[in-house]
N, C-alpha and C positions, 0 to 999 in steps of 0.2 A: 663407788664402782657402779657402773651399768648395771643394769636389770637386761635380760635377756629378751624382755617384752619390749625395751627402749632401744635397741636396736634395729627393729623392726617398726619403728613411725616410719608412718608411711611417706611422711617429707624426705628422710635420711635413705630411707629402702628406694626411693625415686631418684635420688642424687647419686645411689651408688649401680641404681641401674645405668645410669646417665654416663657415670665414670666406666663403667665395664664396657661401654658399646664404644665408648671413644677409644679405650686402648684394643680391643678387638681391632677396628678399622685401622689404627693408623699402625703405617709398616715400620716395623723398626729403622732407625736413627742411618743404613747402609743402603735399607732398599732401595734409595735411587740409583746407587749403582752397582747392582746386583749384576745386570746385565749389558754393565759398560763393556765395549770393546775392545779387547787386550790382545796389542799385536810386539812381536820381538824382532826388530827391525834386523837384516842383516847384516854381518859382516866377514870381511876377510880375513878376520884373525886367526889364525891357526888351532885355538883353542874354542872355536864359535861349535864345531859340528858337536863336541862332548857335552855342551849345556847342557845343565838340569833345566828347561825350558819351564818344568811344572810347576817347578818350587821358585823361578823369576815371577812366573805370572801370580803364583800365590803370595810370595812378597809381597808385588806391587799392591795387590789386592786386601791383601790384609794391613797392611804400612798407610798406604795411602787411600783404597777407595771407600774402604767397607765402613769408618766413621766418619766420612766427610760428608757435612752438609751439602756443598758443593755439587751436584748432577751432573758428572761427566760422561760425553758419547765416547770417548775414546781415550787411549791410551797406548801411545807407542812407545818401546822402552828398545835403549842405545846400549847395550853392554860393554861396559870397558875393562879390560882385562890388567892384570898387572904381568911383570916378566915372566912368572913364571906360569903364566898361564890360568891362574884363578881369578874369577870374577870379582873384578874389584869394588865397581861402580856402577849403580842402575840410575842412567839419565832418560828420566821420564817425561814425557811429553803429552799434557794432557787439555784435552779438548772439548771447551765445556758444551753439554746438550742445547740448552735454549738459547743463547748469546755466543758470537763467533770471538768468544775471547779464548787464548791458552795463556796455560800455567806449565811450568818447569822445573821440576826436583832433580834432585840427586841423593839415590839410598846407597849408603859405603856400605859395603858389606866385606865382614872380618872372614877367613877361612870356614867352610863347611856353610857357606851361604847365610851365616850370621849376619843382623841388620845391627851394624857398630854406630852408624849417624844417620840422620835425615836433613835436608835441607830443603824445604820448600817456598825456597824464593830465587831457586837456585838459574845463575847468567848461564848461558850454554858458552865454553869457549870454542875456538876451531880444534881443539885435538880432538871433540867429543865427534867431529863427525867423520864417516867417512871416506877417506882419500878419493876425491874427483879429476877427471881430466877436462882441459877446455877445449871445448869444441866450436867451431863458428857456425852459427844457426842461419838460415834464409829466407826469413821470414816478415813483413811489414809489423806484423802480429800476434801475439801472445795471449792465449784464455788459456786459463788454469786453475785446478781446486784439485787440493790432495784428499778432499774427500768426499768425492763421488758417489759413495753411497745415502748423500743427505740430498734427497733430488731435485731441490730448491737449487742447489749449489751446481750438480750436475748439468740440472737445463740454462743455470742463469750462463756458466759460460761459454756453452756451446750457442746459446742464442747471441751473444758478442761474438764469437767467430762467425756466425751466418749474415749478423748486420756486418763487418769489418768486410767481407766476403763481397754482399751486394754493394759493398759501396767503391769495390774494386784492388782492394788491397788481399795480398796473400798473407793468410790465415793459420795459425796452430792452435791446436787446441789440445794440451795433456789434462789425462786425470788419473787418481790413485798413486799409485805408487811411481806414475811417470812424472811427476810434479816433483821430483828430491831437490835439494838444495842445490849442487851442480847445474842440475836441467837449468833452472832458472836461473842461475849467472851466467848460463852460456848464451841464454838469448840478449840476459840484460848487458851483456858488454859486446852485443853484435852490434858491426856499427850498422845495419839494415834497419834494425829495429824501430818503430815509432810508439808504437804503444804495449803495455803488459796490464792485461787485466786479473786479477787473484781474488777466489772466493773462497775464504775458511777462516781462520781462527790467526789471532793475535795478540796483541798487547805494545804498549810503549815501546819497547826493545827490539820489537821485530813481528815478522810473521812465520806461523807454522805453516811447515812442508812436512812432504808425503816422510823423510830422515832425517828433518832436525829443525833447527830454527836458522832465516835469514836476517841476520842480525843488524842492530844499528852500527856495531862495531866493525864486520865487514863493509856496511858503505862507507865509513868515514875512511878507512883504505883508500878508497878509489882516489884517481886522480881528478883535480877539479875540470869539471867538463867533460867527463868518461856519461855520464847520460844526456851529454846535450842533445836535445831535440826530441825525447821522449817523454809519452806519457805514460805513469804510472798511477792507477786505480788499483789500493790495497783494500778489498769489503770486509775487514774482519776489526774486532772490536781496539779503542783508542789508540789507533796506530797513526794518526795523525795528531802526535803529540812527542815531545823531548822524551828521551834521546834519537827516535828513528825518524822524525821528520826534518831535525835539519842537519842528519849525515844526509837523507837522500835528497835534499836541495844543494845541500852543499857540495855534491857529487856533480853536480850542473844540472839537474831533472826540470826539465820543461814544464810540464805541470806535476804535480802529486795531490792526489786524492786519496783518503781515510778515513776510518774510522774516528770522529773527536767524542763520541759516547762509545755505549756499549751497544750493539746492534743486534737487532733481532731479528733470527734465524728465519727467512720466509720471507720478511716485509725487505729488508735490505736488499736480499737478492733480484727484488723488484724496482730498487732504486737502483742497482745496477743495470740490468736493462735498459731500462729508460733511457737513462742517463747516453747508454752507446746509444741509443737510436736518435736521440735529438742532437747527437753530437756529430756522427756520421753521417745520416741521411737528411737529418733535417736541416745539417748545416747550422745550428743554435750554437749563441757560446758556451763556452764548458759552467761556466758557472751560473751563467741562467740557467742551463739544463739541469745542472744539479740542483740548484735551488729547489724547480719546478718537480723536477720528480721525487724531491724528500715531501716539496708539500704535497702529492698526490697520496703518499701512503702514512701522511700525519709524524713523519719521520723529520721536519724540517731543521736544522741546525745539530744532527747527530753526525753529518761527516763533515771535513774538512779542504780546503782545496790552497794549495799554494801555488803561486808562481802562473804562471799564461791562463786568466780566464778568458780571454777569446776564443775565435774561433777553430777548432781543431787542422783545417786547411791555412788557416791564418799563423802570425807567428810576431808575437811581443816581447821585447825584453826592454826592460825595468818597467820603474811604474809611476802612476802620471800623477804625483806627488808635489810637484812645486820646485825640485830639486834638492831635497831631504836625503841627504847621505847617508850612508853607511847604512841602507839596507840592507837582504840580499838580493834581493831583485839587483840592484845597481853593478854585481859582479858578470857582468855581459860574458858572453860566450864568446872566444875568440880563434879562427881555424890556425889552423898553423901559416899560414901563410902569412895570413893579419898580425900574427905575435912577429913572421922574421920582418917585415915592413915598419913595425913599431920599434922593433932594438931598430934598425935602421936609423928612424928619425935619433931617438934615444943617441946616439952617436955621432951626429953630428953639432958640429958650433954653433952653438946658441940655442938649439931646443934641448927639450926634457921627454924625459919616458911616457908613457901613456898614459891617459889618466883614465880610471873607471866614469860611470853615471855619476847625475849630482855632481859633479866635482868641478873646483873654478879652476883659475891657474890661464897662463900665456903660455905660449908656443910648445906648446904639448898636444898630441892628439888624440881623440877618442875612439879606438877602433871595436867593434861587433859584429859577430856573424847568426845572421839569420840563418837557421836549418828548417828546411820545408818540410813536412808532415803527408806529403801527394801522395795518390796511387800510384804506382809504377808506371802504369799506361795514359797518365795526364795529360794532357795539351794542354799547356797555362795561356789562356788568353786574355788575361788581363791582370796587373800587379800593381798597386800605386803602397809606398816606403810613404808613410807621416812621422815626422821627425818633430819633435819640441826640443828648441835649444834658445842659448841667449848667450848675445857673444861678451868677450869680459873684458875685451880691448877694444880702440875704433881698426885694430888691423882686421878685426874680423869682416872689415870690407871685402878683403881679399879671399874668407877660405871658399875651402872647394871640398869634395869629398871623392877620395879614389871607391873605385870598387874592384869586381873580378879583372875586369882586363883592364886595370891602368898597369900599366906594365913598365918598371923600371929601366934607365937607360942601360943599363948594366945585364939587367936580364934579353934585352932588347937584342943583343949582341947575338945571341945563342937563339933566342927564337924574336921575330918580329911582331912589335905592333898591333895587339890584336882589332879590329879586323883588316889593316892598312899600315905599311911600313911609313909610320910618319911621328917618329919617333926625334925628339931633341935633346941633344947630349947634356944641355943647358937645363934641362927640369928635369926629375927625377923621375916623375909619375904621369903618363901619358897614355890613352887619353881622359880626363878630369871632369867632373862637373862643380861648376861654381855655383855657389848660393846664390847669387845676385841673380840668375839666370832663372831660378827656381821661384824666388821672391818678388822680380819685376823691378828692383832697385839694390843697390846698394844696401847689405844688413848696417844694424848701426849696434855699438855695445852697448849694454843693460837694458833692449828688447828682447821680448817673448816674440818669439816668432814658432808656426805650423808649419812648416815646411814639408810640401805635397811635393813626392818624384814618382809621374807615371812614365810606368820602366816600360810601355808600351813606344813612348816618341821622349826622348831624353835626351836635355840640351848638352852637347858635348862642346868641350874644346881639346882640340889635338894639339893644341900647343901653347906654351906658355905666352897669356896674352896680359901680363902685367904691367913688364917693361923690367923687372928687377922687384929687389924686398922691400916692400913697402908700400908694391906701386896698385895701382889699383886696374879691375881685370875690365877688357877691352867691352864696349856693352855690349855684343851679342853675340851668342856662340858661332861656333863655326860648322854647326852641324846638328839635326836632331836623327837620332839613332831610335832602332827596336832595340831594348836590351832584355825583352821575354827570355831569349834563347838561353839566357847567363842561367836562368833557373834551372834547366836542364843538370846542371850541376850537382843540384840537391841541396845549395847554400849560396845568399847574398854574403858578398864581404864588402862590408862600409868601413872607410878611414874618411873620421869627419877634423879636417884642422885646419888650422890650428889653434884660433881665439875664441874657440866656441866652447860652450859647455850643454851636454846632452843629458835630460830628463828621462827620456824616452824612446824608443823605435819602433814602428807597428807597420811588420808587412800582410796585405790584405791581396790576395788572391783569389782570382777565379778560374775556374777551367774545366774542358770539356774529356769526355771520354770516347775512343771510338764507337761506344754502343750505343751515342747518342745521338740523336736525332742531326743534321746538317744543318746547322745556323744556331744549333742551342749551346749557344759559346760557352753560358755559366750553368750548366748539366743541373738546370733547375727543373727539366721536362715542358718548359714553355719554351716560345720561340717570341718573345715582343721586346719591348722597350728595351728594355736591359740589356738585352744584345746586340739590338742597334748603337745602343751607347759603347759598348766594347769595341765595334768597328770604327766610330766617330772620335772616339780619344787616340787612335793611334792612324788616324790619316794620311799620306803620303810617308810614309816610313817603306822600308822592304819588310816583305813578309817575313816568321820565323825558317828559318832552314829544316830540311827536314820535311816540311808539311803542316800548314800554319792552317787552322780549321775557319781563322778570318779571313782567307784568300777564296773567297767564293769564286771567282772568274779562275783563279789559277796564273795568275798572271804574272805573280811574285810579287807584288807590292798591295798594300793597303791603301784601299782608294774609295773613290766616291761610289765607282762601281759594283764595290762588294756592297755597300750599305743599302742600295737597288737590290738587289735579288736579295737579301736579305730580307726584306719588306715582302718582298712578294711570298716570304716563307712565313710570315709569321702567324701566332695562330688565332689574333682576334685583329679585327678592324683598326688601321690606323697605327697598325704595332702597337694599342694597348697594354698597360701590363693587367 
């Protein structure tokens, strides 16, 4: 046994000073969240106003926060009632401090607010939240964070509404408790919408809102193609990851951007900025821009991007692969008009249904719809469609590619020919453009061929100039058209057939703003080269309708004359760029 003097060496009496100072300082095993924030969402249940609120929030708090390692800023808790009115179920929604990841429980509780089970892995279903109406939003775009009071998050998305704002497009911006699950499906299933940016908390499964979670399981609902032509940036932690990144590509989402780590609170919110400004204004592709702005904050390969890294005015689908099937890129968007024109073929003697990207096969065609990403107030002044295909037959002499106004003889009846009643009961789809016309020769099967259509002067034919099936198409068109105007629309429709197989589609646009300078066609704030070449590719064409910003004389057509005053507008020597 010790001596009461050997207690006291002074090595032993220094180690237990050592040990006393370290349990002094360090806070007990809860203190991190001592002073987490604990909110009890509402609801319309008729039993919601009687809630013991003090002894929910003491639950949560003693159940869940008081010995978790874990440091959570928040916690918002969904009360689910049983028939007869006693609190059944506490779904907790919690929101970790230093990384925008959340977590999800559910605490059962037995009568007398007794804690019967815990579940802390727990999936949110849809009865947990509550009952929304859909409402149609009007807006180009979406900045949102349900939680507002983290002020990284507040300014990250209000400064994407001020850049979405300067670059012309109309703007929302919710936060706190205007961010609920509803709020954000009503924008995401407006068909206005182009982009939704979200700054908060996540995980695989989905993202936290201001009253629940939006799930991977509500996107795979949607119908395919219910987000063509949008972009979504999710900044909250590995939400660019199985199961919520390919419900929301599979839903048709234009681009998606996420979290693939776990992202920290401050520095992310400054990869999201960035990211809108070189994407908006500086006109950068989406994925060099991301790239570039994770490398600026040492964050590089933490988020994820699928689907269109081009340019956010620009517009890709599939991907320039070789002709490697069964991606998802390869599942093209198609408008409803493109689908009744494909059953169409699909029904007639001797062809087959449509075929996606990558894919080989004879007399079947491949139809896609480009949807444009513009400000409302746009002037497109320049668009050239690059196409990679390789035909799989020698008929593929013959295809052609309809678009907006090739217009069937059938539908021709009820309204004419768009822009000229010259319309032949003998071809279906008039008026056409042929490949051979785009190419400069006759395509031949098993070449790669680029195939460039500038929709500024576009070689048309009004009528079928093969001679019959098989025949081959007459050598020069019958006409070069402005087909700018078609974009007004807010979507290209391409039917490319029949012997061809498509890799690829990339529409490249530019265009001007009324706030912009007179002659500064591609709204870059100069006026040189670049936009003399915009007036130079579509030459003797007529101008757009409407008010075409390359009609400098006003004269209605595109001519030698606009490209004169143009010169004389530019802003270095020589039209310089």
């Amino acid at each position: 046994m010790p001596t009461s003097a050997s207690l006291f060496h002074p090595a032993l009496q220094a180690a237990c000073s050592m040990l006393l100072a370290v349990l002094l300082l360090a806070p007990p095993a809860w203190a991190a969240n001592e002073d987490t924030r604990v909110e009890i969402l509402p609801s319309s249940h008729p039993a919601f106003p009687a809630l013991d609120r003090v002894r929910v929030e003491r639950i949560v708090r003693t159940t869940l926060l008081e010995h978790s390692t874990t440091p959570y800023l928040l916690a918002r808790i969904r009360v689910q009632f049983a028939p007869d009115g006693i609190p059944l179920h506490l779904v907790v929604y919690l929101a970790h401090a230093n990384i925008s990841q959340a977590d999800t429980a559910r605490i059962t509780l037995a009568p007398g607010y007794v804690v019967s089970a815990v579940d802390t892995a727990y999936q949110q279903r849809e009865s947990d939240l509550e009952p929304g109406t859909f409402t149609v939003q009007d807006a180009d775009m979406l900045f949102e964070t349900p939680v507002d009071f983290i002020a990284t998050a507040a300014a990250g998305v209000r400064r994407g509404c001020e850049l979405g704002a300067a670059a012309g497009y109309a703007c929302d911006v919710l936060l706190g408790s205007a961010a609920g699950v509803q709020d954000i499906r009503n924008y995401l299933l407006a068909p206005r919408l182009k982009a939704l940016g979200n700054i908060g908390h996540g995980n695989p499964n989905g993202i936290q809102l201001a009253d629940g979670m939006l799930t991977n399981s509500w996107f795979a609902t949607l119908p395919a193609g219910t987000l063509a032509g949008k972009l979504l940036y999710f900044n909250s932690c590995q939400v660019h990851n199985a199961p919520l990144e390919p419900a929301i590509m599979g839903a048709g989402a234009r681009t998606y951007i996420g979290g693939n780590l776990n992202l920290p609170i401050g520095g992310s919110e400054e990869v999201f900025k960035c990211f809108w400004n070189a994407a908006l204004n500086d006109r950068s592709g989406m994925g060099a821009a991301l790239g570039a702005c994770e490398e600026a904050q040492g964050l590089t390969g933490f988020h994820g991007l699928s689907g269109d890294a081009g340019r956010f005015t620009d517009n890709r689908i599939g991907d320039d692969d070789g002709y490697h099937a069964g991606d998802t890129a390869d599942h093209a968007y198609t408008s409803p008009r493109v689908q009744r024109v494909l059953a169409y073929f699909a029904g007639q003697l001797g062809q087959h249904g449509g075929a996606g990207l990558d894919t080989g096969g004879s007399d079947r065609p491949v139809g896609l719809t480009h949807v444009l990403a513009l400000p409302p107030l746009a002037q497109v002044t320049a668009a050239t469609v690059t196409l990679r295909l390789r035909g799989t037959n020698s008929l593929v002499k013959n295809d052609v590619i309809f678009y907006n106004d090739s217009v069937s003889a059938t539908e021709a009846e009820r309204e004419p020919c768009a822009p000229t009643a010259q319309c032949d009961g003998l071809q279906p789809f008039l008026p056409y453009i042929a490949l051979r016309d785009l190419l400069g020769a006759e395509p031949r099967a098993g070449v790669d061929y680029l195939v460039h259509l500038n929709l500024a002067k576009v070689p048309l034919r009004l009528r079928d100039s093969t001679g019959g099936p098989g025949g081959s198409q007459a050598p020069a068109p019958d006409v070069y058209r402005n087909l700018l105007g078609v974009l007004a629309s807010g979507h290209l429709d391409l039917i490319i057939g029949d012997d061809s197989m498509v890799d690829y589609s990339e529409l490249a646009v530019s265009y001007t703003l009324p706030s912009h300078a007179t002659g500064d066609l591609d709204g870059d704030g100069r006026i040189d080269r670049n936009d003399l070449d915009i007036i130079l590719s579509g030459l003797d064409t007529d101008a757009t309708a409407g008010g075409d910003p390359r009609d400098l004389d006003l004269d209605g057509r595109i001519t030698v004359l606009d490209a004169r005053r143009l010169v004389l507008l530019c802003s270095k020597t020589q039209c310089a760029r």
